[in-house]
C-alpha positions as CSV (number, residue, x, y, z in Angstrom):
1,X,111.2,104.0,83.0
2,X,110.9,101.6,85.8
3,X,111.9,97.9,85.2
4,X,109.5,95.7,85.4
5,X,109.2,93.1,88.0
6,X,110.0,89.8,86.0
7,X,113.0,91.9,85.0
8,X,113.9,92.6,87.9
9,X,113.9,88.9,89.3
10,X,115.6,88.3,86.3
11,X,118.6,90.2,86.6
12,X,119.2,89.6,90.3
13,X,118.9,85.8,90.0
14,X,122.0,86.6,86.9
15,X,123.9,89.1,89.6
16,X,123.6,86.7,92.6
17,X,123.2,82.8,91.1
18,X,119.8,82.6,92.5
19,X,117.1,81.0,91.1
20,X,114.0,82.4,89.8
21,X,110.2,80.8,90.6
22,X,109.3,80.3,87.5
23,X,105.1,79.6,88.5
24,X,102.9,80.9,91.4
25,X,102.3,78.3,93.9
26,X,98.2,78.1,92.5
27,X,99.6,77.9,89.3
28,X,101.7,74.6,90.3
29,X,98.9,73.4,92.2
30,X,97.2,73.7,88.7
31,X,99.6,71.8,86.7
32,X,99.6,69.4,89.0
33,X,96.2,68.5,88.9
34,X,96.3,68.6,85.2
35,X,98.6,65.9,85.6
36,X,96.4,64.2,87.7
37,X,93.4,64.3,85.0
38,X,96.5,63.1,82.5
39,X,97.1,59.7,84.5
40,X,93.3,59.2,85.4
41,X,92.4,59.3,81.7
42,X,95.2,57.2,80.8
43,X,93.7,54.5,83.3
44,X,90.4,54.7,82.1
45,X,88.6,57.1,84.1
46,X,86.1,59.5,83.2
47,X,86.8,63.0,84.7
48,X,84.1,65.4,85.7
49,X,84.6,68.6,86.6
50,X,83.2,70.4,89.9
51,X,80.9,67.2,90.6
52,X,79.2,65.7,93.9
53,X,79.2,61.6,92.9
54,X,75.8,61.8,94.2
55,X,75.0,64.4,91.8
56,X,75.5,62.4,88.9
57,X,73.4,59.1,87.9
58,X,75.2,55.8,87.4
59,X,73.3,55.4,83.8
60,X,74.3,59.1,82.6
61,X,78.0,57.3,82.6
62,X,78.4,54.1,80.9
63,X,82.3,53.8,82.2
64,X,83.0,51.6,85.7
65,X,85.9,54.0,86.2
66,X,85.0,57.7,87.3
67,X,86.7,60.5,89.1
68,X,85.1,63.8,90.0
69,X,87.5,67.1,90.7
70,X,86.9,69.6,93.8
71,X,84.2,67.5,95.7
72,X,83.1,69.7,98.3
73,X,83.3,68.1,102.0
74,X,82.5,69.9,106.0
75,X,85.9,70.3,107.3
76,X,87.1,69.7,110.9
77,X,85.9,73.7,111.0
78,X,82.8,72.8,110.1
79,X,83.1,75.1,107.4
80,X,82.9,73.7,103.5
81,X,86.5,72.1,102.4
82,X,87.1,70.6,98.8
83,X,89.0,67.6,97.9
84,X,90.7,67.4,94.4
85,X,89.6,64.4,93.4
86,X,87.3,61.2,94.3
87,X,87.9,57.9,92.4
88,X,85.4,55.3,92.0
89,X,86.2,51.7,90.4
90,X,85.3,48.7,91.0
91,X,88.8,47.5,91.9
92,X,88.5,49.5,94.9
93,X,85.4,48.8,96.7
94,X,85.2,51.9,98.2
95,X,85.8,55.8,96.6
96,X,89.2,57.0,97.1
97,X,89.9,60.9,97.8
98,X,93.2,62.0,96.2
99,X,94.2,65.6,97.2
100,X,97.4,67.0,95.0
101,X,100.1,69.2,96.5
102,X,103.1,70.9,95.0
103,X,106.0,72.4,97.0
104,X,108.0,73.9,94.4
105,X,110.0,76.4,96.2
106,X,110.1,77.2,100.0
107,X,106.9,78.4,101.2
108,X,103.9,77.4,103.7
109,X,102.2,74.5,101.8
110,X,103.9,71.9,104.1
111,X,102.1,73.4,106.9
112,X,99.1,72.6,105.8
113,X,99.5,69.0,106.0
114,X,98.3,68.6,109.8
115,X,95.4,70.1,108.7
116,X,94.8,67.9,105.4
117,X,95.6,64.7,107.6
118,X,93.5,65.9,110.4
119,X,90.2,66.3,107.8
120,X,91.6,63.1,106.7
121,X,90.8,61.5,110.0
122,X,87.8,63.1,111.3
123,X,86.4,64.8,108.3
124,X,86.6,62.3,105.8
125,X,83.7,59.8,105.3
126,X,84.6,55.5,105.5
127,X,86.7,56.6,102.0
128,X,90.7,55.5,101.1
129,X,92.6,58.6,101.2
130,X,95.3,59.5,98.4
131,X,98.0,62.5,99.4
132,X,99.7,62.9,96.1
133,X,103.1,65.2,97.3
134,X,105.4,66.6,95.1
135,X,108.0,69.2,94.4
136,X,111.4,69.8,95.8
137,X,110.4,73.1,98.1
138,X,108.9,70.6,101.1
139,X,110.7,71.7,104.2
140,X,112.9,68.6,105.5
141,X,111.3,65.7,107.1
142,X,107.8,67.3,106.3
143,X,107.1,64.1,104.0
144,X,108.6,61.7,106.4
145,X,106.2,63.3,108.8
146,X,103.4,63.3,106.9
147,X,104.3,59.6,106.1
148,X,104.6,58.4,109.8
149,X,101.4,60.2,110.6
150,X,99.0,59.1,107.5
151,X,100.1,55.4,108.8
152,X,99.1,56.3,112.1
153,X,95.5,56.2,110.9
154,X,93.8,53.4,111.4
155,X,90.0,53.9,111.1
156,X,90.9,54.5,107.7
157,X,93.5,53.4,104.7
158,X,95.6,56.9,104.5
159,X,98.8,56.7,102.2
160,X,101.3,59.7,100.8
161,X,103.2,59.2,97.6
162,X,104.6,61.1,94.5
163,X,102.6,61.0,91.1
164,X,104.8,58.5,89.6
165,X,104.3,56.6,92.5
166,X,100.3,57.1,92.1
167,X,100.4,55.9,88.7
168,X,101.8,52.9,89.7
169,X,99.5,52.8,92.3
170,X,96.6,53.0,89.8
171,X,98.3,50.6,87.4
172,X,98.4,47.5,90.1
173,X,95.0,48.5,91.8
174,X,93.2,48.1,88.8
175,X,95.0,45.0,87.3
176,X,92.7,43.2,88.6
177,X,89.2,44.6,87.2
């Protein structure tokens, strides 16, 4: 009988002292977001699912805080992108767009970050953009790039942090509402 392949992985991480991905890279992505909705609901926001903001009437939501999951956006393609999240309060005077990423193990999420900053740049609308990076897979000095670039922005607020950093972020942007 064949072994299966979590067996498999299992056994050769034991024989060689490697370690074994424990989640798919979607499935971290996923977690991640979850997260995300975890810390938005602890400040006070509202989370809808698959919205447009402009699809859903101030007076269906009596909360000031609201944040909408996989807004769809035109690219730098021109083809349809999403962004994980747009926040509106009134601390902020303008929505922010938070897109997630997590680099668990090795692998080509990092090289999607020119892309992400570009659509951040050209694609976005007059919006305060959120990269929320995390994970210990990022290749080396992909973070300090993506850092150097997002602050080489400036037709827009762009800013890259960790999700303990974003909480705090939330936390002091909103003390004053």
């Amino acid at each position: 009988m064949p072994t299966p392949p979590r067996a498999l992985a299992l056994l050769l991480a034991a024989v060689f002292c490697m370690p074994v991905a424990s989640a798919s890279p979607r499935s971290s992505g996923q977690a991640l977001e979850a997260a995300m909705v975890e810390v938005l609901r602890e400040h006070g926001f509202d989370v809808h699912d698959l919205g447009n903001p402009g699809e859903i009437e101030i007076g269906d939501n009596p909360s000031p805080r609201r944040a909408w999951r996989h807004v769809r956006y035109t690219t730098i393609y021109g083809h349809g992108g999403t962004i994980d999240f747009v926040l509106d309060a009134p601390a902020f005077g303008k929505p922010v767009w938070v897109e997630a990423m997590r680099q668990q193990t090795r692998g080509s999420l990092d090289e999607r970050l020119p892309y992400l900053l570009s659509n951040a740049r050209l694609a976005f609308p007059d919006v305060h953009v959120v990269l929320v990076l995390e994970g210990p897979g990022w290749r080396p000095g992909a973070l300090a790039w993506a850092l150097r670039r997002a602050a080489e922005i400036d037709d827009k607020q762009v800013e890259v942090m960790g999700l303990e950093m974003f909480r705090h972020w939330l936390t002091r942007r909103l003390a004053g509402e």
